[in-house]
C-alpha positions as CSV (number, residue, x, y, z in Angstrom):
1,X,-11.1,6.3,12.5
2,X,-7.1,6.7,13.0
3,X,-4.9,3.6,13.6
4,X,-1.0,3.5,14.0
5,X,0.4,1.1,11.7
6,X,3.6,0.7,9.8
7,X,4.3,-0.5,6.4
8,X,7.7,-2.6,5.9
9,X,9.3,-4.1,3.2
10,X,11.9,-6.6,4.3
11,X,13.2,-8.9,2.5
12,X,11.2,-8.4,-1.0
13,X,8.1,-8.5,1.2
14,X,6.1,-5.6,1.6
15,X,3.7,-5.9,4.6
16,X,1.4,-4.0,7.0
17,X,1.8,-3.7,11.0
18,X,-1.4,-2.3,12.6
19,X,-1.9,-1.6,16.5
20,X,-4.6,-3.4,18.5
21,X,-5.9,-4.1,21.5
22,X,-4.5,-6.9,23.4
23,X,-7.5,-8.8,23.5
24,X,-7.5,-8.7,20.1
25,X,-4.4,-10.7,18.9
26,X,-5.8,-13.0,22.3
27,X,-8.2,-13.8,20.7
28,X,-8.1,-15.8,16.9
29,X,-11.8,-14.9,15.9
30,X,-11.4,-11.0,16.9
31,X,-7.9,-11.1,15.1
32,X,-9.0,-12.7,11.7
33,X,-12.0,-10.2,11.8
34,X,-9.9,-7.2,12.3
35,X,-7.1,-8.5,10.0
36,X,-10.1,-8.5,6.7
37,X,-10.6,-5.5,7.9
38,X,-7.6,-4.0,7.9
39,X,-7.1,-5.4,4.4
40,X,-8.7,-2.9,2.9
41,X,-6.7,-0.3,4.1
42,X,-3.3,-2.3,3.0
43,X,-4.3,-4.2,-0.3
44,X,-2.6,-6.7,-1.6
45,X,-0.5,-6.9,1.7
46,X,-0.1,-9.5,4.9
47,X,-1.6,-7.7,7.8
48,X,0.3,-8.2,11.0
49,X,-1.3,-7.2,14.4
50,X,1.0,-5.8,17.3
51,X,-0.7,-5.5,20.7
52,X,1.5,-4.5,23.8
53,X,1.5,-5.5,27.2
54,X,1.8,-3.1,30.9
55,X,5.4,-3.3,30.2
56,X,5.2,-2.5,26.1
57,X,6.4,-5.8,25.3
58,X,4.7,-6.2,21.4
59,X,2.5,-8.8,21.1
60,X,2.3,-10.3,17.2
61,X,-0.5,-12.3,15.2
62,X,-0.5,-13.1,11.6
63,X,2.0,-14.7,8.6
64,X,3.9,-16.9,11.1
65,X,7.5,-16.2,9.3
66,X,7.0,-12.3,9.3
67,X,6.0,-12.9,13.1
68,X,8.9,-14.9,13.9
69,X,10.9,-11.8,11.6
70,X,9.4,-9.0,13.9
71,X,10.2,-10.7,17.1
72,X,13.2,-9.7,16.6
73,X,12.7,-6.6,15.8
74,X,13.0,-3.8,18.3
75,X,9.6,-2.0,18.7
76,X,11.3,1.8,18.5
77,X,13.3,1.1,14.9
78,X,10.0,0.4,12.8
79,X,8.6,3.6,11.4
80,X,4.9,4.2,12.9
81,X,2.7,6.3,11.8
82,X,-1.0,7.1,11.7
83,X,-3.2,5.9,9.2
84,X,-6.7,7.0,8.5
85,X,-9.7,4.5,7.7
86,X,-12.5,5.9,6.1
């Protein structure tokens, strides 16, 4: 399976972005699911999960203060790329 994700470190934290599905950051049972999940393909890091809307507006849900960070963040300057899970 292939996600797009990013992996930043801001700040002296390192952490991991991963693209959803909207109606998984709407939803806090889906998200916490898919964020142990994701875990494993980012140890030892916060997992952050970016949805986007019909207009791409991004969509966040995880650490609260690396949320808060990335909403201000425009979408096109972090560095996406595809990640493989196995």
């Amino acid at each position: 399976m292939k996600v797009q994700g990013s992996v930043i470190k801001e700040q002296g934290i390192t952490f991991a972005i991963v693209v959803v599905k909207r109606q998984v950051v709407q939803n806090s049972n889906q998200a916490n699911k898919a964020l142990q999940s994701f875990g494993t393909l980012f140890p030892g890091m916060p997992v952050i999960l970016m949805a986007q809307n019909y207009r791409g507006t991004p969509t966040y849900f995880g650490r609260r203060d690396i949320v808060r960070f990335l909403s201000k963040v425009p979408i096109s300057a972090i560095p996406w790329k595809t990640y493989t899970i196995y």
